[in-house]
C-alpha positions in Angstrom: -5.5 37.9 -7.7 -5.6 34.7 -10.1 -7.8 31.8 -10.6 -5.3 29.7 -8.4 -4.9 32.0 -5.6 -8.8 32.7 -5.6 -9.7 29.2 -5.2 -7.0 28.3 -2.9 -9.0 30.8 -0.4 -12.3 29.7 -1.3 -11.5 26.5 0.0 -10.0 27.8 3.1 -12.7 30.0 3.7 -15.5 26.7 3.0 -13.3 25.4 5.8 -14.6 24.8 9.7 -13.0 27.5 12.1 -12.7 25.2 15.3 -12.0 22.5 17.3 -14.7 20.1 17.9 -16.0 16.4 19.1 -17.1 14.1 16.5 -20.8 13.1 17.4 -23.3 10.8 15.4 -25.6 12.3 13.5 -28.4 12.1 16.5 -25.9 14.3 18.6 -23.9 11.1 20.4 -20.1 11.9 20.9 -18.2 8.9 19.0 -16.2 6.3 21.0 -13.1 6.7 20.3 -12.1 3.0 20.1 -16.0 1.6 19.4 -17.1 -0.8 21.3 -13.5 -1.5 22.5 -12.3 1.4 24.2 -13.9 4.8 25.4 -13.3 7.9 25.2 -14.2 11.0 22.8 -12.3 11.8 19.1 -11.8 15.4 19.0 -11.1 16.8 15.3 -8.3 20.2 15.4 -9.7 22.5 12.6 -8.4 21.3 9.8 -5.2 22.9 8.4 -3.6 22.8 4.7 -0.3 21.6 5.4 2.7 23.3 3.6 5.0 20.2 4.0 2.7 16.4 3.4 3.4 13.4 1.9 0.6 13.0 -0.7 0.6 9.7 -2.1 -2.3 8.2 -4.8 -2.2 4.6 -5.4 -2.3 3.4 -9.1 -3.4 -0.5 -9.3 -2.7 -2.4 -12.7 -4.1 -5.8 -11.7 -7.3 -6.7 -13.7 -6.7 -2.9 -14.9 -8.0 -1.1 -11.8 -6.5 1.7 -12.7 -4.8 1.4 -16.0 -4.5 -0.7 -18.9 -4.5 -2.4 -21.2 -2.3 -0.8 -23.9 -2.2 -2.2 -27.5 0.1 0.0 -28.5 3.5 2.4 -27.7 1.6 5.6 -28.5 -1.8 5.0 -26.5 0.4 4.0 -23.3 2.7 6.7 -23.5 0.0 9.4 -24.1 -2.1 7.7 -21.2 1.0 7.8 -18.6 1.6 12.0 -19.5 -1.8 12.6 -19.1 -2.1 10.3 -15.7 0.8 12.0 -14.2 -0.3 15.4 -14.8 -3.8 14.8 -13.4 -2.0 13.1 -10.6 0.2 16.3 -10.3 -2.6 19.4 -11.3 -4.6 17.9 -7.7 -0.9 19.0 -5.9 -0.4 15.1 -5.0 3.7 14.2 -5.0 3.9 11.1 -5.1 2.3 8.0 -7.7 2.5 4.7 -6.1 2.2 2.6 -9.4 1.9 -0.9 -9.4 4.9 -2.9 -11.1 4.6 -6.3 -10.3 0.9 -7.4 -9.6 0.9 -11.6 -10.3 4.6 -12.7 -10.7 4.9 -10.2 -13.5 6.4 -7.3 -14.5 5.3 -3.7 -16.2 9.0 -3.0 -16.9 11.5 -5.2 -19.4 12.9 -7.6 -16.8 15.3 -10.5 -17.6 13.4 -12.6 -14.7 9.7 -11.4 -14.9 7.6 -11.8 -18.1 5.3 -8.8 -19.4 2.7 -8.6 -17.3 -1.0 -9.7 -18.6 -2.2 -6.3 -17.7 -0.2 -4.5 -19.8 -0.7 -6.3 -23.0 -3.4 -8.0 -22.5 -1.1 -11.4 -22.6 1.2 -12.0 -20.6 4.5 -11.9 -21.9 3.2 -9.8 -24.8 5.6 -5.9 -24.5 4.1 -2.4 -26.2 7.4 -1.9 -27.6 8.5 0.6 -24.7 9.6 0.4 -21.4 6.6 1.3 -19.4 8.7 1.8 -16.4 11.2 4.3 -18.2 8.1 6.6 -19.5 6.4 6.4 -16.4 9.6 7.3 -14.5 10.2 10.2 -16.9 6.7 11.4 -16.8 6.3 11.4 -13.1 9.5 13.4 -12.6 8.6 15.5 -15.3 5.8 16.7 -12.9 7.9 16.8 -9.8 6.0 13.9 -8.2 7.9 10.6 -6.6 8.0 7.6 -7.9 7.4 4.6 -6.0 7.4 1.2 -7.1 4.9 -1.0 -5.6 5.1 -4.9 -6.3 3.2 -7.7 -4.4 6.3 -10.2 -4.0 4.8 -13.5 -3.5 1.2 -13.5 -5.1 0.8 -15.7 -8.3 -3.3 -14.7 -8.4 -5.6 -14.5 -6.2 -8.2 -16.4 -7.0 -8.8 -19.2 -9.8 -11.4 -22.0 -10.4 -8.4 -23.9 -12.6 -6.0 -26.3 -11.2 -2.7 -25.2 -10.1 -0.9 -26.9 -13.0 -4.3 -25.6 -15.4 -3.1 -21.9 -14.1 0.5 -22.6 -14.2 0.8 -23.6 -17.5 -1.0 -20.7 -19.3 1.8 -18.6 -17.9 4.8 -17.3 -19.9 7.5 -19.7 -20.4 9.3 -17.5 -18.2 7.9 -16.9 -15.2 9.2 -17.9 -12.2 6.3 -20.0 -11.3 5.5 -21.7 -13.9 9.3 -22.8 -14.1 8.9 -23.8 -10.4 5.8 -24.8 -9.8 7.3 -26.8 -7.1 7.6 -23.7 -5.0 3.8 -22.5 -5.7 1.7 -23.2 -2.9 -2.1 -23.7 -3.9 -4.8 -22.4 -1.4 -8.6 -22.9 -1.8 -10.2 -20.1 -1.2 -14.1 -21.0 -1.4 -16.7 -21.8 -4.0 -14.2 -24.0 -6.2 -11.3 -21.9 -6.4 -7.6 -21.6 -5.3 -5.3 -18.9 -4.7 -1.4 -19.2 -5.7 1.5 -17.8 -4.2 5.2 -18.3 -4.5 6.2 -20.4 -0.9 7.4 -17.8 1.3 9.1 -20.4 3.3 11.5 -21.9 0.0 15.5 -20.2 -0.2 14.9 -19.6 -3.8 11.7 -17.9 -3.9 13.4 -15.4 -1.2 16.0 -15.1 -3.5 14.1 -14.2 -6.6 11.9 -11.6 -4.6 15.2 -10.3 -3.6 16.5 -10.3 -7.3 13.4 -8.5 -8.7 14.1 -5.5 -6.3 18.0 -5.5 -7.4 16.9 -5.4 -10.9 14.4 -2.5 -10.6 16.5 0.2 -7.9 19.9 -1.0 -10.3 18.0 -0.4 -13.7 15.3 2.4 -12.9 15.7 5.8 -11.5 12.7 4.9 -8.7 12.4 7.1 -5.4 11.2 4.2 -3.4 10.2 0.6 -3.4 6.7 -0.3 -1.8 5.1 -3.5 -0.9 1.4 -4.1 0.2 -0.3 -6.3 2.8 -0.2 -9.0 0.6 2.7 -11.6 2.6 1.0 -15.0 3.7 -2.7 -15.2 2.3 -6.0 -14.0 4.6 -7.0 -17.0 3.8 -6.0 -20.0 6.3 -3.2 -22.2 4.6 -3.6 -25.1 6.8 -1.0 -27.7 5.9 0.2 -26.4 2.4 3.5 -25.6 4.0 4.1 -28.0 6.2 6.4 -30.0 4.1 8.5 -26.9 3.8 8.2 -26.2 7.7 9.5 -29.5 8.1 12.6 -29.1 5.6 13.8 -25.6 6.7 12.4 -24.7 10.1 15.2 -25.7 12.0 14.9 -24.2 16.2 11.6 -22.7 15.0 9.4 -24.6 17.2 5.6 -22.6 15.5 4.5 -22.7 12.4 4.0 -19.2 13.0 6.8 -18.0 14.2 8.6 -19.8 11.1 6.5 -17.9 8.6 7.0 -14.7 10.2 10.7 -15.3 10.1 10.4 -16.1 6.1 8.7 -12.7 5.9 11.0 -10.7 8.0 14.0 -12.3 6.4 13.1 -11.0 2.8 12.5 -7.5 4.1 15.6 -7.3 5.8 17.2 -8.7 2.4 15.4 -6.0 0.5 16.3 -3.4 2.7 20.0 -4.0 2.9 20.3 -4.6 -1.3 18.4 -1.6 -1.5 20.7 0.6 1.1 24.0 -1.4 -0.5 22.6 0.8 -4.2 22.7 3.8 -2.4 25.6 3.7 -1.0 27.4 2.4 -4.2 25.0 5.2 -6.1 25.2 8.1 -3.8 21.3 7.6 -4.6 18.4 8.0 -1.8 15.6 5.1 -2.8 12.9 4.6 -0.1 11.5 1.5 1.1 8.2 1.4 2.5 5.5 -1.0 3.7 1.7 -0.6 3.4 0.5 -3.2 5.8 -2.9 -4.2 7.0 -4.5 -1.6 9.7 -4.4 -4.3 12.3 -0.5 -5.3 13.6 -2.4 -7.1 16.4 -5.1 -6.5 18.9 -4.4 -5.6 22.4 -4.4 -9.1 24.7 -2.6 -11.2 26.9 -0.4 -12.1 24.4 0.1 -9.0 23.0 -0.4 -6.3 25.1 1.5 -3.6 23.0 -1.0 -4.4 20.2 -3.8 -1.8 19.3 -7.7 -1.3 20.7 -9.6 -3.5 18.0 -11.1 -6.8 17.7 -10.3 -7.8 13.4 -8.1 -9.6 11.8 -4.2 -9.5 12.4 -1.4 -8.8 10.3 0.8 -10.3 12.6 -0.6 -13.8 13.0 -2.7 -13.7 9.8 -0.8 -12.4 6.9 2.7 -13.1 9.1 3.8 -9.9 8.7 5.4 -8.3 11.7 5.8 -4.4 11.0 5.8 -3.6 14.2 9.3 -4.9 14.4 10.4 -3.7 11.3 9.9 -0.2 12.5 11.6 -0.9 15.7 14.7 -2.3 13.3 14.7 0.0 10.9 14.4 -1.7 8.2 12.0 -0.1 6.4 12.2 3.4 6.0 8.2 4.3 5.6 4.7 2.5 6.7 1.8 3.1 5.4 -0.8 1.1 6.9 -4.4 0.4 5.6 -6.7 2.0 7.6 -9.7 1.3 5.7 -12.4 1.6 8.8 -14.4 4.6 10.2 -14.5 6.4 13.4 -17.8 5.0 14.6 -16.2 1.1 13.4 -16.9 -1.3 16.9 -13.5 -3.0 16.5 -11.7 -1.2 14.0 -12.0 2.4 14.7 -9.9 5.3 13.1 -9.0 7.0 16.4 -7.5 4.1 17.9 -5.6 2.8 15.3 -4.4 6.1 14.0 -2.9 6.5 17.6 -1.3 3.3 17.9 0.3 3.8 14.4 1.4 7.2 15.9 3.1 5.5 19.0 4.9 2.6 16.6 6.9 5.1 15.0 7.4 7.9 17.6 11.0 8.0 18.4 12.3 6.4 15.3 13.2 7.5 12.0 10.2 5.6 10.3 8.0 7.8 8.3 4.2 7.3 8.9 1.8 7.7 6.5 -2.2 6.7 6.5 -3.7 4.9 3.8 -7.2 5.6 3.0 -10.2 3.7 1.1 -11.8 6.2 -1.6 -14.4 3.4 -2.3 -15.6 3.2 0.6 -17.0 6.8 1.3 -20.6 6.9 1.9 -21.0 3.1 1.1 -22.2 2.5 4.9 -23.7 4.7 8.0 -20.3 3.9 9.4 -18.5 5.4 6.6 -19.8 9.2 5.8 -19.1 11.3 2.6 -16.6 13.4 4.7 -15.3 10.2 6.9 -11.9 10.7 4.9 -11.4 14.7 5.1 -12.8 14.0 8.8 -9.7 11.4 9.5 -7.1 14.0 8.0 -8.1 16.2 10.3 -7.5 14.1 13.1 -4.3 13.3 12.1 -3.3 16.8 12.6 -3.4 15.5 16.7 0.3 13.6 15.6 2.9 15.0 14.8 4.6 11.4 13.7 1.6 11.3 10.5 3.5 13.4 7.9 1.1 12.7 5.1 -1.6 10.1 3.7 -2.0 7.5 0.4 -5.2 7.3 -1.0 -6.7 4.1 -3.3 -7.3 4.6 -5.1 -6.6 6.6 -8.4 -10.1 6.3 -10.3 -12.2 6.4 -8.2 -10.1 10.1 -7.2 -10.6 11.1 -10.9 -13.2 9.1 -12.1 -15.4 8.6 -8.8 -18.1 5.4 -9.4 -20.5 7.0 -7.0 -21.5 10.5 -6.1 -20.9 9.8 -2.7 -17.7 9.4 -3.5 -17.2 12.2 -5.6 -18.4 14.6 -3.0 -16.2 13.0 -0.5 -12.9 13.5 -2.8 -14.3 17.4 -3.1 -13.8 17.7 0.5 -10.1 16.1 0.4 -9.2 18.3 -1.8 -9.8 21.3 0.0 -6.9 19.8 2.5 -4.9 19.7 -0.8 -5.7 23.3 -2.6 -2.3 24.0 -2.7 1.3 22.0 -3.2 3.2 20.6 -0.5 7.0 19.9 -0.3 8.3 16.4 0.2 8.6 15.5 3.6 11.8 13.2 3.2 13.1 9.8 4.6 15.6 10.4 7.3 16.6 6.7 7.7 17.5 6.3 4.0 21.1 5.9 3.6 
């Protein structure tokens, strides 16, 4: 028997056998919905799962994850050697960053080099990240998924808008329209940017950055995060724009949900019109805050929690972009623990289940790596714990986690124990699982 096999049983064997009720450590059964909702969480032994979405986030703003490069050689030996860690811990897929702050990690005709990348932004390597990347990932059977924040410009500055703007590349959209850049203060002095959801030509030129990348690069899917409207309250920034373009909308709300849903339906059918030009089969999926809306009067589809809301926060409505189909995965940001008051796993993990069920959305679960062991709420084995719950829906096909240092590079022992017990639900590979409403 080899090494591979040997280990592969080990961690089988280091697995539990049964069922059983998650209980605090004094003994307590867990509420299943916190201080929400009753009701018990009962973890299936856990299973290794012979067909699983296994997606690792890599993030490129402020160099999370990767970067800088100085030159072609260190980036291109850095990328081989990221895939193949990615793909010796049997993950299949690398969600990698592309587009963090307006930018780009690929050679665009609308985006300047990202900052990240160089170091300055509009500074290249002398390669085309996104081609090795591409190459290296499929060299290593994993998919590649394209991940850009569409609207953010950064998140958080103590320099004027025109200060900021005008230490940008000559070409970036922004700084060439910093009419369309709405500025946001966000506490202790500073301001957040972001391209005006609610302006034509801002939609267009999110919608012309994905056409650029699925037309140029051989990607397997194109993925955007929670980041839509800010978490931050915009007050009157937009109102002008409300004003200008709202037309029947009679919310403020409303209207910037529309501007949000309008640009995903965009995206979708430019990225379905390449594939059916292509014969190709790109992706698009959505990785949206945990939270779509909590359960009241008026919404009482929404989910047993008490946070924030995607829906009337970040103005993002997934919930109906499933129901449309017009995304094709979600992966949504459950970031809290089972014992959470208002946020808790169980609850959310089986709304998420019940948003998809019936369609031909794919559901995956995004999980925090940071976050393991950093409060009572949030054990070493909270992850491996919420993977085994999963196994109660049918609809969760596989997980993301973020992110990918602290998987191979983990800041705190808690952390690195915690990633030990994920990967005994990963100790051996798992075929794709598939899109069925790509076409």
């Amino acid at each position: 028997m080899n090494r591979w096999r040997i280990g592969v049983w080990l961690a089988l064997f280091a697995l539990p056998l049964f069922a059983e009720t998650l209980c605090t450590p004094n003994g307590v059964p867990v509420r299943w919905g916190g201080k929400i909702a009753p009701g018990k969480v009962v973890l299936p032994a856990p299973q290794v799962k012979n067909t699983q979405f296994r997606g690792i986030w890599v993030a490129t703003v402020k160099n999370i994850d990767f970067g800088p490069f100085h030159s072609k050689e260190e980036f291109c030996g850095a990328a081989r050697q990221m895939m193949r860690n990615i793909a010796a811990q049997n993950f299949n897929a690398v969600i990698f960053q592309v587009r963090a702050d307006c930018d780009a990690w690929y050679a665009s005709r609308i985006n300047p080099w990202s900052h990240d990348l160089s170091g300055k932004e509009g500074v290249g390597i002398g390669v085309d990240p996104l081609k090795v990347l591409i190459d290296e990932a499929h060299k290593n059977h994993l998919e590649f998924h394209a991940w850009l924040n569409p609207y953010r410009v950064v998140g958080s500055t103590t320099l004027s808008k025109k200060a900021y703007l005008a230490q940008l590349a000559p070409n970036n959209f922004a700084r060439r329209h910093p009419e369309l850049v709405l500025a946001v203060p966000v506490g202790n002095g500073a301001i957040s940017l972001l391209l005006n959801p609610g302006e034509p030509l801002v939609q267009q030129h999110i919608v012309d950055t994905v056409a650029e990348i699925v037309r140029k690069y051989g990607v397997d899917a194109i993925h955007f995060d929670d980041y839509f409207y800010l978490y931050t309250d915009l007050g009157k920034s937009d109102l002008a724009t409300y004003n200008r373009y709202a037309g029947g909308i009679k919310s403020i709300g409303d209207w910037r949900r529309h501007n949000v849903t309008t640009v995903i339906c965009r995206v979708h059918q430019t990225i379905r019109n390449v594939n059916q030009a292509s014969g190709r089969k790109i992706a698009f999926g959505i990785s949206p805050f945990g939270i779509w809306a909590n359960r009241s009067a008026a919404h009482p589809d929404g989910s047993c929690t008490g946070g924030k809301e995607g829906y009337a926060v970040l103005c993002a409505d997934v919930r109906l972009w499933i129901r449309q189909g017009v995304i094709d995965y979600v992966i949504p940001q459950l970031y809290w623990g089972f014992a959470h008051q208002t946020a808790a796993y169980a609850a959310l993990a089986d709304w998420w289940a019940a948003q998809v069920r019936g369609t031909k959305v794919r559901l995956f679960t995004g999980h925090a790596l940071h976050r393991l062991g950093a409060s009572p709420e949030f054990p070493e084995n909270e992850i491996f714990n919420q993977f085994r719950y999963n196994q109660n829906h049918p609809e969760i096909t596989g997980f993301a986690l973020f992110s990918y240092h602290n998987f191979f590079t983990p800041e705190t022992k808690s952390i690195q124990r915690g990633g030990q017990k994920i990967r005994q639900l990963m100790s051996k590979p798992a075929k794709r699982v598939g899109y069925p409403n790509v076409r």
